[in-house]
C-alpha positions as CSV (number, residue, x, y, z in Angstrom):
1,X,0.0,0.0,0.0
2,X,0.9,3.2,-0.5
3,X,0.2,6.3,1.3
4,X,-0.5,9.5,-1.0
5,X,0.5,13.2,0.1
6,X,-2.2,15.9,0.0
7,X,-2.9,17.3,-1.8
8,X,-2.4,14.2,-4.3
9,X,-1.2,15.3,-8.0
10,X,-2.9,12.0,-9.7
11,X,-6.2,13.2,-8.3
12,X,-6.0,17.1,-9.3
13,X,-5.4,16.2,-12.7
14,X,-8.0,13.4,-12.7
15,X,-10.6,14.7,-10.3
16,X,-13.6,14.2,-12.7
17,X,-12.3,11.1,-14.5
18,X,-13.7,7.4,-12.4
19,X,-11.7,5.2,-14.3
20,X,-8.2,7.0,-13.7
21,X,-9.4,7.5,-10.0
22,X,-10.4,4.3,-10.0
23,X,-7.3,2.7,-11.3
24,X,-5.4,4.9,-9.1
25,X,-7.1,3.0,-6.0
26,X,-6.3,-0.3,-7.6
27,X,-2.7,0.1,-7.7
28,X,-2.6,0.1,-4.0
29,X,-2.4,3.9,-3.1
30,X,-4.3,4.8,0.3
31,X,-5.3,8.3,-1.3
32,X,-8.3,10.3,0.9
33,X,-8.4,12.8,-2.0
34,X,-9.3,9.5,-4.6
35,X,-11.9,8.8,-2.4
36,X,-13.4,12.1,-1.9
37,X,-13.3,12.9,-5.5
38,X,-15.2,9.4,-6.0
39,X,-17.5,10.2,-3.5
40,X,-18.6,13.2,-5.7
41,X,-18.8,11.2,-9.4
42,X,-20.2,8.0,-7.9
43,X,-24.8,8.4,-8.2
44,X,-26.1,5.3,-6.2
45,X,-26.0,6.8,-2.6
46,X,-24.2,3.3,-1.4
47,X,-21.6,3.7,-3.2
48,X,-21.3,7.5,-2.0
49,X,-22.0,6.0,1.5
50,X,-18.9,3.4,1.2
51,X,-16.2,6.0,-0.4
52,X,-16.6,8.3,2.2
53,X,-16.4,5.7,4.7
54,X,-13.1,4.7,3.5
55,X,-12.4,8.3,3.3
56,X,-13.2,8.7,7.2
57,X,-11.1,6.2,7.7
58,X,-7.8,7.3,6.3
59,X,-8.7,10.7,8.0
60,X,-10.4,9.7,11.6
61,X,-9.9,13.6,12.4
62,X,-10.9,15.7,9.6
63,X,-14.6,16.1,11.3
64,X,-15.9,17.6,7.7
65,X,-15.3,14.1,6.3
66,X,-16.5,12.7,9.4
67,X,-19.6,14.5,8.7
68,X,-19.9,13.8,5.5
69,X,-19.6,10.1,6.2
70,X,-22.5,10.7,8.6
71,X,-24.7,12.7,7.0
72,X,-24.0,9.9,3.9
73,X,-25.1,7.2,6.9
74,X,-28.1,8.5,8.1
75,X,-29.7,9.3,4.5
76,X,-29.2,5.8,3.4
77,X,-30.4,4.8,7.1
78,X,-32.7,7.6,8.4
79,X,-33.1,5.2,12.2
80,X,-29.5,4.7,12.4
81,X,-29.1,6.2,16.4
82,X,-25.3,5.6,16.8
83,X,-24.6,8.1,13.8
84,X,-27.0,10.5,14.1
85,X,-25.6,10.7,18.3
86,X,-21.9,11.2,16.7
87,X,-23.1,13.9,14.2
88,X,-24.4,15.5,16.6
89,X,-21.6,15.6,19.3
90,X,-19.4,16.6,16.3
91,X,-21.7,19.6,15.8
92,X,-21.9,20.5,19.5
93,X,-17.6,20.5,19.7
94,X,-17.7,22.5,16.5
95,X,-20.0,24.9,18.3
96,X,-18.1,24.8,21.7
97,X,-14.7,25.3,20.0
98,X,-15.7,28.4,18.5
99,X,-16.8,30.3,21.1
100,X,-13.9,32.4,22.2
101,X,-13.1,31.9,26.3
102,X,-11.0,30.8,28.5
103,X,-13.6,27.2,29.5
104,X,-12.6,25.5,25.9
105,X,-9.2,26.8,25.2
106,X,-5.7,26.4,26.7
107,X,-6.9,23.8,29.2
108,X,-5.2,20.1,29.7
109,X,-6.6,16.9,27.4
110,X,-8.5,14.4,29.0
111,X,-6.9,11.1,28.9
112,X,-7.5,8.9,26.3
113,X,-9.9,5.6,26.9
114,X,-6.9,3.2,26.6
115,X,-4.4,5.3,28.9
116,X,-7.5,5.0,32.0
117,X,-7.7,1.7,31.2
118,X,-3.8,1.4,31.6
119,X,-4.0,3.5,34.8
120,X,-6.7,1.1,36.4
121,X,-4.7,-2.0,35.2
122,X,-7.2,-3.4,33.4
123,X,-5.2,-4.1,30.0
124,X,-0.7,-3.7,29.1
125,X,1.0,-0.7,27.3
126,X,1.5,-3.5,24.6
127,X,-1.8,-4.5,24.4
128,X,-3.1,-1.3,24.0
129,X,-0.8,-0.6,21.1
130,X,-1.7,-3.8,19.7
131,X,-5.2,-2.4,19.0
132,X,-4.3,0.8,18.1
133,X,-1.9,-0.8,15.8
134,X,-5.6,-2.4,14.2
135,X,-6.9,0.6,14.2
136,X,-4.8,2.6,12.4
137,X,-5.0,0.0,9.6
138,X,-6.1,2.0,6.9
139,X,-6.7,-1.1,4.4
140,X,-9.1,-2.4,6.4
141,X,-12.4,-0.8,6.8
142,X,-14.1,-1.9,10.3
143,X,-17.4,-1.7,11.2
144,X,-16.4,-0.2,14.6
145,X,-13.0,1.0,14.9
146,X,-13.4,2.7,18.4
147,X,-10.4,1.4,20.8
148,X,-13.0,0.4,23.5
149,X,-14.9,-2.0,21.4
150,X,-11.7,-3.3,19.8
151,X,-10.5,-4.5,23.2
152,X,-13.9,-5.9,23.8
153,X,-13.8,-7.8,20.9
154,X,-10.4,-9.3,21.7
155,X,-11.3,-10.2,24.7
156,X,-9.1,-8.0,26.4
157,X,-11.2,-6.3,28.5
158,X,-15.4,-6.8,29.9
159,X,-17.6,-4.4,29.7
160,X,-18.0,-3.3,33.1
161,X,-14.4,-2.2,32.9
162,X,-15.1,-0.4,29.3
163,X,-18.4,1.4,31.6
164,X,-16.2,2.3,34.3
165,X,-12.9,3.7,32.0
166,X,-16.1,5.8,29.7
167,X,-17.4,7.1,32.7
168,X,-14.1,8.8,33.7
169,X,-13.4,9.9,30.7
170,X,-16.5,11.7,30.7
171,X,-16.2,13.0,34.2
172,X,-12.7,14.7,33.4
173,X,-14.0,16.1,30.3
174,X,-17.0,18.0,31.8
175,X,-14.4,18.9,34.6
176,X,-12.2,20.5,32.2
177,X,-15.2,22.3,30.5
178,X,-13.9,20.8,27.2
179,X,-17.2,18.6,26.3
180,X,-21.0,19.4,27.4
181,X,-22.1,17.0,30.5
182,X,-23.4,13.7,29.2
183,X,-27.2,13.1,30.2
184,X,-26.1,9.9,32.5
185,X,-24.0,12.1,33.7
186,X,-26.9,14.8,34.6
187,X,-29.0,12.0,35.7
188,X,-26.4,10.9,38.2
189,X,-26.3,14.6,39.4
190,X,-30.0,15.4,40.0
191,X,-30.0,11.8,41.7
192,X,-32.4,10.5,39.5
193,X,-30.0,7.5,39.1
194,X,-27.3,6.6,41.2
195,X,-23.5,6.3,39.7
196,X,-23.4,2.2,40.3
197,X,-26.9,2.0,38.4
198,X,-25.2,4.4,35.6
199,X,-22.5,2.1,35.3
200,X,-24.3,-0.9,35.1
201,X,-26.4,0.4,32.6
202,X,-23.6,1.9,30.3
203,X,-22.0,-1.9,31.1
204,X,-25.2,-3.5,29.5
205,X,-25.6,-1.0,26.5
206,X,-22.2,-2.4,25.4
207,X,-23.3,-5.6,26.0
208,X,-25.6,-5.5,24.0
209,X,-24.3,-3.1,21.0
210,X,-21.8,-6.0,20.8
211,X,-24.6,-8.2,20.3
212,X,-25.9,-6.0,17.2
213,X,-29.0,-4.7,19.4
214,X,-28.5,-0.4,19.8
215,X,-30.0,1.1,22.8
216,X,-30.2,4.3,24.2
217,X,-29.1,5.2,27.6
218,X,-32.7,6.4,28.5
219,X,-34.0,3.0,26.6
220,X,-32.1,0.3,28.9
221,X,-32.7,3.0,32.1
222,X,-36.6,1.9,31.9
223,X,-36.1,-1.4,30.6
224,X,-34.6,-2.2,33.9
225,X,-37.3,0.1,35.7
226,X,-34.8,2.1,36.6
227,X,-36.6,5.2,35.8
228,X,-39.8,5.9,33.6
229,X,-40.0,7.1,30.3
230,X,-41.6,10.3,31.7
231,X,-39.1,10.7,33.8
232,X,-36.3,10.4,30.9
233,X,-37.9,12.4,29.0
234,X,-38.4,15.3,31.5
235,X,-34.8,15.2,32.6
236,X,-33.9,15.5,28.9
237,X,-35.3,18.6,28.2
238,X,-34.2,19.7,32.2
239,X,-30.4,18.9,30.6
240,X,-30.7,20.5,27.3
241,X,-32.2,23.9,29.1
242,X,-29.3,23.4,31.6
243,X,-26.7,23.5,29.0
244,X,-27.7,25.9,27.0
245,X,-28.5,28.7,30.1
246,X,-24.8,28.4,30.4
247,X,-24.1,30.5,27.1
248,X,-27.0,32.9,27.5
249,X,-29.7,30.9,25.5
């Protein structure tokens, strides 16, 4: 395989021809550009649907590709939770980061998923780089390539661990006023739930995402009669008014 720079000269001078683009892809070359320019020439929505995936994968941080994959997602599958939640909190940082002040900006990172789960030695250094070696495997396009479910799927880890390293990653992240507070998180703090019944629920929505079946937080909460639907419902709109009073809305 072979990595191509950005921009990549094949593709400028062939943007708008498929079969050189095409062939260009076929001789090995991991090219995001290719598969953008594809993603553009290509009519059946599918096939716009799987170039930008691949795109998304060769760049997991350009969010306008991310969103592009998304958006690409959800018109093909109009019910599909899991990417209309991550379009979302893409939008929501994209708002965040642009508002000028001293909560979003010059602060320290959170840690990572994998260095909590390092620090509560629950999985190795190797290990870790072991799936982050899978992950960066740009040949391979993954259904889930998130660290967290990696490990699950190796084995490496159970989910009650994944729940517990989430949770804290979460908790530093509000703390350092560099992502908006989670709703578990809100339910937790208006003791609607307590934080062992937050973990065990966030512990059995991965269960069961790795079983295919997609829940939401607030769906598994009164599946358990933990809490009723009215009740979820009400504290949703309590957390979105809560969030936004903070920037004068």
């Amino acid at each position: 395989m072979k990595q191509c720079t950005h921009p990549c000269q094949t593709v400028t001078s062939n943007h708008s021809n498929l079969e050189k683009l095409r062939t260009h892809l076929i001789e090995g070359h991991q090219c995001l550009d290719a598969w953008l320019a594809l993603s553009q020439l290509v009519n059946d929505p599918r096939q716009q649907k799987d170039c930008l995936e691949r795109a998304s994968v060769l760049a997991p941080d350009n969010e306008q590709v991310q969103i592009a994959y998304l958006e690409a997602c959800i018109a093909l599958e109009p019910n599909n939770v899991i990417a209309q939640h991550r379009l979302a909190e893409i939008r929501t940082m994209q708002l965040l980061s642009g508002m000028k002040t001293d909560h979003f900006h010059d602060k320290p990172r959170p840690r990572l998923v994998g260095d909590i789960l390092i620090a509560n030695g629950v999985i190795s250094g190797d290990e870790l780089n072991e799936v982050l070696r899978i992950q960066k495997a740009g040949s391979v396009i993954a259904s889930d390539r998130r660290v967290g479910q990696l490990l699950l799927k190796k084995g490496l880890i159970t989910p009650s661990k994944l729940a517990q390293a989430l949770i804290m990653q979460q908790q530093e992240r509000s703390q350092l006023r560099i992502a908006p507070q989670v709703l578990g998180e809100y339910l937790v703090e208006q003791n609607y739930i307590t934080p062992q019944q937050l973990e065990m629920v966030l512990a059995e929505q991965l269960r069961l995402d790795q079983k295919g079946q997609r829940l939401s937080l607030g769906q598994i909460l009164v599946r358990l009669n933990l809490i009723s639907q009215a009740r979820i419902d009400h504290a949703a709109k309590e957390h979105e008014l809560s969030f936004w009073s903070k920037f004068g809305y």
